[in-house]
N, C-alpha and C positions, 0 to 999 in steps of 0.2 A: 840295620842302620838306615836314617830318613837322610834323605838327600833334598833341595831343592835346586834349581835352576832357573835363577830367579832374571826378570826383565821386563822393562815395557810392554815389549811385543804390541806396537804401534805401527802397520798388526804383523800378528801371526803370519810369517812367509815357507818357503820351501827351506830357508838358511836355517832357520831355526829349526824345521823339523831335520834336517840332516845332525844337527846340533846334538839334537833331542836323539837319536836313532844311535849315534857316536855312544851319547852318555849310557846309554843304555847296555850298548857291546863292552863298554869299557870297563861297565862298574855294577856287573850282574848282581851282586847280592846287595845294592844299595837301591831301598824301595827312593827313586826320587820321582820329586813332584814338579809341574813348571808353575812356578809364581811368579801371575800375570800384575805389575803394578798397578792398584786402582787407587789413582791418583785423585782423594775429594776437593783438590782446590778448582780454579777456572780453568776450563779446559783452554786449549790451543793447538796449534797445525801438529805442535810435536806430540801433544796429550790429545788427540780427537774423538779416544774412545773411552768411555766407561771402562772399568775392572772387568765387570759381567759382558760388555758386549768383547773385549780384547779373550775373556776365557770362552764365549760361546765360539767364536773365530776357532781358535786354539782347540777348542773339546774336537770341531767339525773335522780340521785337518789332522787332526791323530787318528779320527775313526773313518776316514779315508785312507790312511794309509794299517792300520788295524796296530796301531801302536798302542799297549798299555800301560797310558801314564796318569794320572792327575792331575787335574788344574784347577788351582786356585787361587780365589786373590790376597794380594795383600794390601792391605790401605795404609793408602800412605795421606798423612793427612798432613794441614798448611799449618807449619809453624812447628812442627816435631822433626827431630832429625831424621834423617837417612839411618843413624846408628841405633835411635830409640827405637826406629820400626824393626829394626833387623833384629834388633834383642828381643822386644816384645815378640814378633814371628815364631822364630826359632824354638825361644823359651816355651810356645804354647805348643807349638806342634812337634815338638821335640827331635827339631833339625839338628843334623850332627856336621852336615857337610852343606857348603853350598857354593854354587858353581855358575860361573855369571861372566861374559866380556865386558863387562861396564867397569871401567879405571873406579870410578865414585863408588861404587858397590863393592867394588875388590879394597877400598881404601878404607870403608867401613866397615867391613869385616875385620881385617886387620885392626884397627885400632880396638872393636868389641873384642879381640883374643888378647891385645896388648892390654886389655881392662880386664880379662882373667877367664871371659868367654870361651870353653872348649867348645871348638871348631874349626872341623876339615876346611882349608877353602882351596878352590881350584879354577884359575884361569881358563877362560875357555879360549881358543884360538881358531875361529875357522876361516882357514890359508881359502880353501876351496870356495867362500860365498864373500870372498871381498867387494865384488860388484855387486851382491844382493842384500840392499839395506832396506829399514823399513823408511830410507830418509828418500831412496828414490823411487820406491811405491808413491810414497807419498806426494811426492813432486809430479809423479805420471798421471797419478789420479788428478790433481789440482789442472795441470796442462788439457785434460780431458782424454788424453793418449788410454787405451784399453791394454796396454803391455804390460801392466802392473798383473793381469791376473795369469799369466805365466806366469809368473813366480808365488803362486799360491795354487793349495789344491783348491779343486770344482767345487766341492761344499763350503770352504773357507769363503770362494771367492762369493759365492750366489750370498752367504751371509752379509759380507762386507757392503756387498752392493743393495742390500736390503736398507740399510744404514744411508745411504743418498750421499756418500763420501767425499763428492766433487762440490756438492754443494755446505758441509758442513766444514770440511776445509777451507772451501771461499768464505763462509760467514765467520772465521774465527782470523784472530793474528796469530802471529808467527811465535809470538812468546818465549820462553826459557825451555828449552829441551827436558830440562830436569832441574825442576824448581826448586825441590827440597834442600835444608840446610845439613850441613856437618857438623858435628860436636866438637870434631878435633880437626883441628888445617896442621896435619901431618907435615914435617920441612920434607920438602922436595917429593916428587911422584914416584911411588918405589913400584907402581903397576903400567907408566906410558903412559900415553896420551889417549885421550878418551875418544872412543868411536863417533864416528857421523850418525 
């Protein structure tokens, strides 16, 4: 069985690799993958990285920690749903399972299985990394504070910092967190309120 564990990862922190490390103990015989969102519309503070540069991030911090997973992207492109990419995805790489804390991703999952889609889906919940978002990297970075690279591994972070981050976050605006459209406006949120 293919799994993926799909996300921004704007960028790749230590939450996610505990995430990553979890889904792994939890769910030994599901080969899963992390898909990094490569989002091709205008970037912004909340989209500041490429697909390729959010997986190169992601590839450095698994092989620091000697984790064997994959990562790859998924494009998400301006004016295609959030449900179209997830079908197209899955159907090509022939996901069975996928497992994401994003409310909007958990939403269009659901509605792709209410359209006839088999597929495992699985909340992710991490109690233990509530203070480690990629919303207050980001914010530390833009402040010019250096705390953000505690909460990434040493090769993740030398990568990130290759990328000139304090300064590509100043040159962009603040934008739409998650730009993408929905197929379906589900009545009422059967997954909670969407993460920071």
């Amino acid at each position: 069985m293919k799994g993926l564990y799909l996300g921004r990862f704007q960028p790749f922190h230590i939450g996610h690799l505990r995430v990553a490390n979890n889904l792994l103990s939890l769910f030994p015989n599901i080969k899963i993958k992390i898909g990094v969102a490569d989002w091709r519309g205008k970037p912004n503070r909340n989209l500041f990285l490429t697909g390729d540069e959010s997986k190169r991030i992601a590839e450095a911090a698994l092989a620091d920690l000697e984790m064997d997973m994959q990562v790859v992207t998924v494009p998400i492109i301006p004016g295609d749903s959030l449900e179209k990419t997830i079908a197209d995805f899955v159907k090509k790489e022939n996901i069975e399972a996928v497992f994401s804390g994003s409310s909007n991703t958990l939403e269009a999952c659901n509605n792709l299985i209410g359209q006839g889609l088999h597929l495992i889906l699985c909340r992710i919940i991490d109690n233990e990394g509530e203070s480690i978002r990629g919303t207050n990297l980001r914010e530390m970075i833009l402040q010019g504070s250096q705390e953000w690279r505690k909460y990434m591994t040493s090769s993740s972070a030398e990568i990130l910092d290759s990328y000139n981050p304090r300064q590509r976050l100043s040159d962009l605006s603040d934008g739409q967190k998650r730009p993408w459209i929905s197929d379906v406006e589900a009545p009422g949120n059967h997954f909670g309120s969407e993460r920071k």
